[in-house]
N, C-alpha and C positions, 0 to 999 in steps of 0.2 A: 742557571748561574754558573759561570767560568771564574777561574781560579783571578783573572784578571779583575770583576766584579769583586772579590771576596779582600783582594788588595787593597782598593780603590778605596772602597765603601766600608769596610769592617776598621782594618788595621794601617791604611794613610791616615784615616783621621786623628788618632792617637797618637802617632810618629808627630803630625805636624800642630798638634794642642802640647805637647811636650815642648817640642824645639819654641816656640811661641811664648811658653811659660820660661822657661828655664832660660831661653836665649835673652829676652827681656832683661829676666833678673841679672844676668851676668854682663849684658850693654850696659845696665844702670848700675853696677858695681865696679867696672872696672875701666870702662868708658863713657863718665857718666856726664860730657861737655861737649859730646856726639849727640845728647837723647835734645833732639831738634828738631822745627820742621825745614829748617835751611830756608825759612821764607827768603825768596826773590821780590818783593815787590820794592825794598830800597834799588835795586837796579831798575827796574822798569814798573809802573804801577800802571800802564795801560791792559785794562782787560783784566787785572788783577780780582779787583776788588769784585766785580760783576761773578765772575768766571767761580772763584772761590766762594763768594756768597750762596750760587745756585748749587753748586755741587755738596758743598757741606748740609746743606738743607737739604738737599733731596738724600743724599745718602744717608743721612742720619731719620727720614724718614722711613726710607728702604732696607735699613739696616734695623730696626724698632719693628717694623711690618716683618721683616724674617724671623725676628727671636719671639715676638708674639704667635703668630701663623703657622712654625713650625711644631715653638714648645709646650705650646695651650692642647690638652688631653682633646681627644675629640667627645669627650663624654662632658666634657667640663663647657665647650662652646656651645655643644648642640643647645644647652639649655635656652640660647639666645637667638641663635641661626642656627640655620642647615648648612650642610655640607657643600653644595652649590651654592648659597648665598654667597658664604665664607669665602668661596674662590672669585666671585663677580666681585665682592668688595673688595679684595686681593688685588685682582685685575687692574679694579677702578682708580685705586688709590696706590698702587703701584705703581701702575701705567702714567700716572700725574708727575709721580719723584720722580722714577726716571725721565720725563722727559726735562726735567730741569737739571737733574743731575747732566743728562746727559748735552745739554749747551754749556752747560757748567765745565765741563773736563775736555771737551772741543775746546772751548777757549783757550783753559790750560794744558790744553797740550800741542794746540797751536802756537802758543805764548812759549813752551818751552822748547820749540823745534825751530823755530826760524827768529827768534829775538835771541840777535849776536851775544849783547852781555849775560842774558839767561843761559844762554844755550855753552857759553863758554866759562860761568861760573858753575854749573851742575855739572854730574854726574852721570856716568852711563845710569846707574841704577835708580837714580833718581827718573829718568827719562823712562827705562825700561817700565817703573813700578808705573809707572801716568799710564803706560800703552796696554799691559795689564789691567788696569782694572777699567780704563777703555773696552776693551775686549770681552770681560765678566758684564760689564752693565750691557752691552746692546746681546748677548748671549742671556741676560736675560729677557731683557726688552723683547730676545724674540720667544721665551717661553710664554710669554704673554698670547702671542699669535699660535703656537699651538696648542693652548690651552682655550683656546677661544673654539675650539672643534670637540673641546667632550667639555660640557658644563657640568657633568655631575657630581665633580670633586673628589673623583675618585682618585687620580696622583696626588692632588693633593695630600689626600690622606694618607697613602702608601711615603711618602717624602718627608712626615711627618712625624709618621712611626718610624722611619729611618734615623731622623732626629732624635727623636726622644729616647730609641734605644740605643742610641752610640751617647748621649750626656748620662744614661743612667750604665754606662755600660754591661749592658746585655748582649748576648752573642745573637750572631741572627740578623743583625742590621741589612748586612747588605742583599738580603734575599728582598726585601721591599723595595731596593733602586732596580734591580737586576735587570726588572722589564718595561720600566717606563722610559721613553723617548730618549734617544743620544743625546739632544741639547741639554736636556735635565741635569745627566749627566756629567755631560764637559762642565755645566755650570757649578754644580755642585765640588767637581774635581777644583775646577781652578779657584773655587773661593779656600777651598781647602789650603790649596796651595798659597793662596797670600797671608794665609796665620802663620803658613812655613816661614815665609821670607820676609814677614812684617819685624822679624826683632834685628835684621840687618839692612834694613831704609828706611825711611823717612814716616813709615806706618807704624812706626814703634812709639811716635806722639802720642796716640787715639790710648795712652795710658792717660795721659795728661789732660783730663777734661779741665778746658778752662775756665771751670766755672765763675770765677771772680772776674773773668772780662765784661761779663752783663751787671755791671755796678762800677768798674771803676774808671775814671778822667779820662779824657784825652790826653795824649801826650802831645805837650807843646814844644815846635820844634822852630826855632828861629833861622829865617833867611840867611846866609852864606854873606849875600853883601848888609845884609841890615849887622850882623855880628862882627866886621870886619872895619865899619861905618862908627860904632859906638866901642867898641872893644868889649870882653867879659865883663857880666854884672858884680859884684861883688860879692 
């Protein structure tokens, strides 16, 4: 383990759960008609609806599958499965979100590269954060492919313990990343890095679970000439 590992893996992770925590609370105290998703679909609802639908699905499944997989004791799952199991249904049910996720954020980030009014009403960072986590998903999509070469669950395990000893902070952490695979790695780096930069874009919603969307109306939104036709209702 080099001093670079002990960076990365021990004390980025703390630096960017801090900034995360704290930058949050200070966007929502002092900026708080910025905390938005900037939705685009009143400028262009082509590919919207599709695109958003799949990636929120898979990510939210992809993102439930990490904080299970990583923060569950390995003493605590074995009682159900083995250690390869765990990693094949990993695989299995991974390998599913992402690929939805990832038509999912194709869409949307084709949607936000080449449609004039999108692309002229965002943001660099708005774009950049799309290309980013573009990046983190098929970085993972390909730990899938090298974990398909040792089935015994053995990084698993070591990736695991990494986890669970940086949420309980224990020293030590980063001697368990130190020697599994570069993709690992980079993946593990750059998810780190979007809790950094999630309290300054558009990632600062995912406080905002909206749960009261799955219960309430449609919004009803009257034609432009049918409004113009009858005038305001009373």
């Amino acid at each position: 383990m080099n001093y670079l590992d002990e960076f990365a893996f021990q004390f980025y992770p703390y630096i960017a759960m801090a900034v995360f925590f704290i930058g949050s609370w200070a966007r929502y105290d002092r900026a708080m008609y910025t905390w938005r998703t900037s939705s685009s679909q009143l400028l262009s609802s082509r590919g919207m609806r599709v695109g958003s639908n799949l990636f929120h699905v898979g990510i939210l499944i992809i993102l439930g599958g990490h904080l299970v997989g990583l923060l569950t004791p390995h003493a605590v799952y074995t009682l159900l499965i083995t250690a390869p199991q765990k990693q094949v249904l990993a695989m299995a049910v991974g390998g599913g979100a992402a690929v939805l996720c990832f038509i999912g954020i194709s869409i949307l980030l084709v949607r936000r590269l080449t449609n004039p009014r999108v692309r002229a009403t965002g943001t660099v960072g708005d774009a950049a954060i799309l290309i980013l986590l573009f990046i983190q998903l098929v970085l993972g999509m390909g730990t899938i492919f090298v974990s398909a070469h040792h089935l015994d669950g053995g990084e698993m395990i070591l990736l695991g313990d990494w986890a669970q000893h940086i949420v309980t902070f224990r020293p030590g952490a980063a001697s368990y990343i130190a020697g599994v695979p570069w993709i690992y790695k980079v993946h593990v780096f750059l998810g780190t890095t979007l809790f950094l930069l999630a309290p300054f874009t558009r990632l600062v919603h995912v406080w905002s679970i909206p749960v009261s969307y799955l219960w309430r109306p449609y919004q009803v939104v009257r034609k432009r000439q049918a409004a113009l036709r009858y005038g305001p209702r009373a």
